[in-house]
C-alpha positions in Angstrom: 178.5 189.1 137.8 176.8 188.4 134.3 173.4 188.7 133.1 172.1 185.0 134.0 173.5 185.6 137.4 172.1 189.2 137.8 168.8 188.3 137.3 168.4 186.2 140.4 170.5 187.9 142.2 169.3 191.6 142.0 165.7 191.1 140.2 164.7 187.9 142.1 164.2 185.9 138.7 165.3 182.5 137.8 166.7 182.1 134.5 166.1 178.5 133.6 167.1 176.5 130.2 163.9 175.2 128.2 165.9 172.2 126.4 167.2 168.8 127.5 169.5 166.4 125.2 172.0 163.4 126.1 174.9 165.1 124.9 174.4 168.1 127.3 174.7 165.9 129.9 177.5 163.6 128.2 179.6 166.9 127.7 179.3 168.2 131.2 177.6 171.6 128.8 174.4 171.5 131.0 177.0 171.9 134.3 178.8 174.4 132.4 175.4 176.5 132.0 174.4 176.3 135.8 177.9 177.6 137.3 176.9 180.4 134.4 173.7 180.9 136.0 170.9 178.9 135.0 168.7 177.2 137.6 166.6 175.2 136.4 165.7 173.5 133.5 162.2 172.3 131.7 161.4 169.6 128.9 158.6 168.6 127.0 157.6 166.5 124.3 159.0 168.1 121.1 162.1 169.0 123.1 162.6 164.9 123.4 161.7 164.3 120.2 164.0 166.6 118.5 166.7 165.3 121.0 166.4 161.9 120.5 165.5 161.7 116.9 168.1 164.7 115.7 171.5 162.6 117.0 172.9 159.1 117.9 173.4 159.9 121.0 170.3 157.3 122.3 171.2 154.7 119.9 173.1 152.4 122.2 170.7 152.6 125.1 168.1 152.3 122.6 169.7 149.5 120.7 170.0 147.6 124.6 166.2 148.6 125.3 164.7 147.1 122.1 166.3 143.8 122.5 163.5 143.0 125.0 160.0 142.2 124.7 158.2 145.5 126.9 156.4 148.4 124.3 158.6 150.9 122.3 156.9 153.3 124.7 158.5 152.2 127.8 161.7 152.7 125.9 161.0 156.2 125.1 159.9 156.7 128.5 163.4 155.1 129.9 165.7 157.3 127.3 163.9 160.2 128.6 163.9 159.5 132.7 168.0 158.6 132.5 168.1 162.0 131.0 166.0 163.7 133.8 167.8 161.9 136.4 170.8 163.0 135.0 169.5 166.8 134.8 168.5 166.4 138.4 172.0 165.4 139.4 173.2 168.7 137.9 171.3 170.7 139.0 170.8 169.0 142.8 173.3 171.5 144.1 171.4 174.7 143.4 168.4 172.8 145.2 170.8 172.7 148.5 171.7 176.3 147.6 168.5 178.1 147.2 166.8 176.3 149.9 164.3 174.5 147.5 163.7 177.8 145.5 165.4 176.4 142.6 167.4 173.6 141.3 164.3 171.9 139.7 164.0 169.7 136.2 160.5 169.3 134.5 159.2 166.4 132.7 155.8 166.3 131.2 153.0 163.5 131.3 151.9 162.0 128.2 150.1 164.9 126.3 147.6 162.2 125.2 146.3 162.5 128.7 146.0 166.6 128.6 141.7 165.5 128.6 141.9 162.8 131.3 142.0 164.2 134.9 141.9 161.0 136.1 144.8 159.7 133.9 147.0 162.6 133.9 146.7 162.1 138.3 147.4 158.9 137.7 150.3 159.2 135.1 151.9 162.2 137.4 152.0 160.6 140.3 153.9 157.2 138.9 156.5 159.9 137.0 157.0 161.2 140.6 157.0 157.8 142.4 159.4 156.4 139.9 162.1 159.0 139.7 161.7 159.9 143.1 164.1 163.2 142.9 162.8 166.1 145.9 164.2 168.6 142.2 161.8 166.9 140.3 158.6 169.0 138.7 156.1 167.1 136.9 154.4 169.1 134.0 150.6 168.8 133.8 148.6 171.4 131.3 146.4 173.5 132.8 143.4 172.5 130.5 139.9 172.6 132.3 141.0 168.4 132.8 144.0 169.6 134.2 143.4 171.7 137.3 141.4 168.4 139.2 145.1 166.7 138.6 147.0 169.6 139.7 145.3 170.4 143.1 145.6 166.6 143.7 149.4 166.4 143.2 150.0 169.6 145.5 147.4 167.7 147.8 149.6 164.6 147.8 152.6 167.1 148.4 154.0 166.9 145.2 156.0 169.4 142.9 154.1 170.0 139.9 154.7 172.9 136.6 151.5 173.8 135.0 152.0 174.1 131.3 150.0 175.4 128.4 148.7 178.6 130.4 147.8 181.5 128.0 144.7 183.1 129.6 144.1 185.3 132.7 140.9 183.6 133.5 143.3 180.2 132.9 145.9 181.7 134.8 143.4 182.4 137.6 142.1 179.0 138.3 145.5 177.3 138.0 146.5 179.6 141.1 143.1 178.1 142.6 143.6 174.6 141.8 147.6 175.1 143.5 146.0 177.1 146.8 143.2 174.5 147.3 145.6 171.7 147.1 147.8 173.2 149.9 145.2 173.9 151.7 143.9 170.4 151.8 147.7 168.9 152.5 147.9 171.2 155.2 144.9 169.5 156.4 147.5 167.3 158.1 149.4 168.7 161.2 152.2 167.4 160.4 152.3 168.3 156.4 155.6 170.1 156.0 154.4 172.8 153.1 157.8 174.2 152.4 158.6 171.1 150.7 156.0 171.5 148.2 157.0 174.3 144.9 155.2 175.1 142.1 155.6 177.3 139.1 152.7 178.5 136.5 153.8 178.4 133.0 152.2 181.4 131.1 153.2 180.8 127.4 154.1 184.4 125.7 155.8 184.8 122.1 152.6 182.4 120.4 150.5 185.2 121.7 152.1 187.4 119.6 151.9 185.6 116.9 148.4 184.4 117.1 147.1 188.5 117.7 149.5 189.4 115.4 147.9 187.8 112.7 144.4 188.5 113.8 145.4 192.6 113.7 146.8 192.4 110.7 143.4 190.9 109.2 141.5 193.7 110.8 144.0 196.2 109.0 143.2 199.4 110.9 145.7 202.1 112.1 144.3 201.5 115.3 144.6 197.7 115.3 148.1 197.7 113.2 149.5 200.1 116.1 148.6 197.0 118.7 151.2 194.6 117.0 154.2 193.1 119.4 152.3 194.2 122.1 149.7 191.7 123.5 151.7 189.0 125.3 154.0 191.3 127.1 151.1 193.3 128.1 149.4 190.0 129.1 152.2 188.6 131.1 152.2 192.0 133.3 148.5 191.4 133.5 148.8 188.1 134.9 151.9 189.6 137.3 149.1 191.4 138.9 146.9 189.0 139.3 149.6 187.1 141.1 150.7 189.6 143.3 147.1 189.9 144.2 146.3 186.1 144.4 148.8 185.3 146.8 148.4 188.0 149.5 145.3 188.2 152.0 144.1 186.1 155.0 143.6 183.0 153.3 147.2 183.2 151.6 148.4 184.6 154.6 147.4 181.4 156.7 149.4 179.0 154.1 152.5 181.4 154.6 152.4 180.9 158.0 152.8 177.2 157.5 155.8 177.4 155.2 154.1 177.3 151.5 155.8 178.8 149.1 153.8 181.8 146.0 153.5 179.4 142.7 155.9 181.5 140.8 155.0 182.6 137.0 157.0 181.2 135.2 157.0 183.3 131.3 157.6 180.1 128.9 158.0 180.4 125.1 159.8 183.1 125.2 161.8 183.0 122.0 161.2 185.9 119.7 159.2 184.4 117.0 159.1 187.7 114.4 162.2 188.4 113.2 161.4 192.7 113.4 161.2 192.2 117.4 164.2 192.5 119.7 165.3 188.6 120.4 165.3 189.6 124.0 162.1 191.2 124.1 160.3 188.7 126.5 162.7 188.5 128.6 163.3 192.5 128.7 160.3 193.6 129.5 159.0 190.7 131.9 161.6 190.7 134.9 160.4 190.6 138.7 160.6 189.3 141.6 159.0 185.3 142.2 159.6 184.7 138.3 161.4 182.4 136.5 162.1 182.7 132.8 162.6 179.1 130.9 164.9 180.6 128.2 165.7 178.3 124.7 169.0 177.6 124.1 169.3 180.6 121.9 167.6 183.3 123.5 169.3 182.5 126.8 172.8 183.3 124.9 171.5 186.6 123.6 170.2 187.8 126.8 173.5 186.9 128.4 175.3 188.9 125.7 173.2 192.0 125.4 170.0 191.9 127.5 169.0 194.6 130.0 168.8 193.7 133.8 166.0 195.7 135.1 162.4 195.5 137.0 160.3 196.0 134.2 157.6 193.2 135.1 155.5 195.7 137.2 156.3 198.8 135.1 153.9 200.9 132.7 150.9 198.9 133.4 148.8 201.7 132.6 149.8 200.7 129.4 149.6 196.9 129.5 145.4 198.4 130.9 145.2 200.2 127.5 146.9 197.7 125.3 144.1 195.1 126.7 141.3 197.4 125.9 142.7 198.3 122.8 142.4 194.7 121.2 138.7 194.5 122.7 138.1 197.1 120.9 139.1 196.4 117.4 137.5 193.5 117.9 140.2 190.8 118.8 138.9 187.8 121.3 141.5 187.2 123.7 139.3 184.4 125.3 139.4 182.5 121.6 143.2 183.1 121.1 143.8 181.8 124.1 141.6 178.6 123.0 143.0 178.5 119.9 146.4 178.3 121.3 146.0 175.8 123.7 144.2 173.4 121.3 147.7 173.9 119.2 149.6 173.7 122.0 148.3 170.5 123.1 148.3 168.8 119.4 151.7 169.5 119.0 152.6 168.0 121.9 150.6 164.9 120.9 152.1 165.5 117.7 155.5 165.3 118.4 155.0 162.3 121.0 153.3 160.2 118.3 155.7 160.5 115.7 159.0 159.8 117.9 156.9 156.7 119.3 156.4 155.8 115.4 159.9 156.5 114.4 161.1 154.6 117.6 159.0 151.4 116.8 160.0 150.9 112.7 163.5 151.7 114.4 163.2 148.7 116.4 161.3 146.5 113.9 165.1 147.1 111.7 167.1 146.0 115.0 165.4 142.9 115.5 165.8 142.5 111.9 169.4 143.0 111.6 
């Protein structure tokens, strides 16, 4: 058994790919990488962008698309949903095999909308309604707009991934928003909730970097000695508060109806400093009812040298002093965590914008040819 497939089965986490491109579909790769182990997969914006921008491979659906007279946007949004419906196929057969656990493909909704409860609702459930795949997770950000969208989906029955989570207190009312929506779909007798999954992406490496940065302006032995050490810390915080959310009466009475725990799910988890181990969030955050999304490069280098162990629940004495300890050289975990998703979200928009830009002036010169 390898590493991919050791996870899953002996720790109870599901390693899934955080990429999507044509050719990985084209080449039959992406298959390849689920009989390895992978079980999922997750997209987003700049993922697209750089896919679709950084090879041909789109040109001739592209080239067919811009002949007609609808917005380059419903172009962009047709490249993209033959490539999640292509993903879904894929990975459709560890949907049957897991019972549901797994097996799931996330798209995001326009990141434009990340301020809009109203329009991200609206915009996640036509992405659902119009791919109609039971693998397919919509990706809403858990910004204060967000949550209203995200207990309405779960309410509706639908699979949602919350993105751009990188605060406990965040973290917390996500978990709310995802309980109060099953509770309200399980308002109906009839509501099956086992059909309804959910995973909580808690972003990790730009932690690092963001506190990182902050210690070092501080300077102190005390706050030097807390660099590399906040997310991880962090992400076994917010383990906790999982483990804690989801058990109790008014859990309990959701279990008893089928709902599934909305996993954690550690995102950005590529090692961004280069004097870290390139494994190191994926190392020391491995549990049970968590999923790692792994980029295409960190998922190779855990397969060829990472350690298979429960480390998600382990030294959290530690991850309690490593909490205070920034507190108390002054670092504001609160603003980080603002900071970051303000970034997060603008990059997103970023990254959307420009491809839309690039895609229209690469139209105007087909229609011009």
């Amino acid at each position: 058994m390898n590493r991919l497939q050791s996870l899953s089965n002996d720790q109870g986490q599901s390693p899934w790919l955080d990429n999507l491109k044509r050719s990985y579909l084209t080449s039959g790769e992406l298959a390849d990488l689920r009989d390895r182990g992978v079980r999922g997969l997750t997209s987003n914006p700049s993922i697209f962008q750089k896919a679709i921008q950084g090879s041909a491979d789109y040109d001739e659906q592209f080239r067919a698309l811009a002949g007609d007279e609808h917005p380059v946007i419903d172009d962009y949004w047709a490249m993209v949903l033959a490539d999640i419906h292509g993903a879904c196929d894929v990975f459709s057969r560890v949907y049957d095999e897991t019972d549901g656990l797994d097996g799931y493909v996330s798209v995001e909704v326009d990141p434009s909308l990340a301020h809009d409860s109203a329009g991200t609702t609206e915009a996640a459930r036509q992405l659902h309604e119009r791919l109609n795949r039971r693998n397919l997770m919509v990706k809403i950000p858990g910004t204060e707009a967000g949550l209203p969208a995200i207990q309405q989906m779960i309410a509706e029955g639908r699979n949602i991934n919350v993105t751009l989570i990188f605060s406990l207190d965040g973290y917390a009312s996500v978990m709310e928003a995802y309980i109060a929506g099953l509770e309200q779909f399980a308002d109906d007798p009839d509501a099956d909730l086992s059909q309804v999954s959910s995973v909580a992406s808690f972003f990790i490496s730009r932690v690092d970097t963001e506190v990182d940065r902050r210690l070092e302006a501080i300077g102190t032995d005390e706050a030097l000695a807390l660099r590399g050490k906040a997310a991880v810390a962090q992400g076994k915080l917010a383990y906790r508060l999982f483990q804690e959310t989801f058990s109790g009466p008014r859990w309990q009475a959701l279990a008893e109806r089928g709902a599934r725990v909305q996993r954690p799910l550690w995102a950005s988890t590529s090692t961004k400093n280069p004097d870290y181990p390139d494994t190191l969030y994926v190392d020391e955050l491995i549990g049970p009812d968590t999923v790692n999304t792994l980029p295409e490069n960190t998922l190779e280098a855990f397969a060829d040298h990472g350690t298979v162990a429960r480390t998600i629940d382990a030294g959290m004495d530690e991850a309690d002093r490593v909490w205070q300890g920034l507190a108390d050289v002054g670092v504001d975990m609160d603003d980080v965590a603002a900071q970051l998703e303000r970034e997060g979200v603008d990059s997103f928009i970023k990254s959307f914008d420009e491809l839309i830009e690039a895609l229209e002036q690469k139209a105007a010169e087909l229609t011009a040819d």
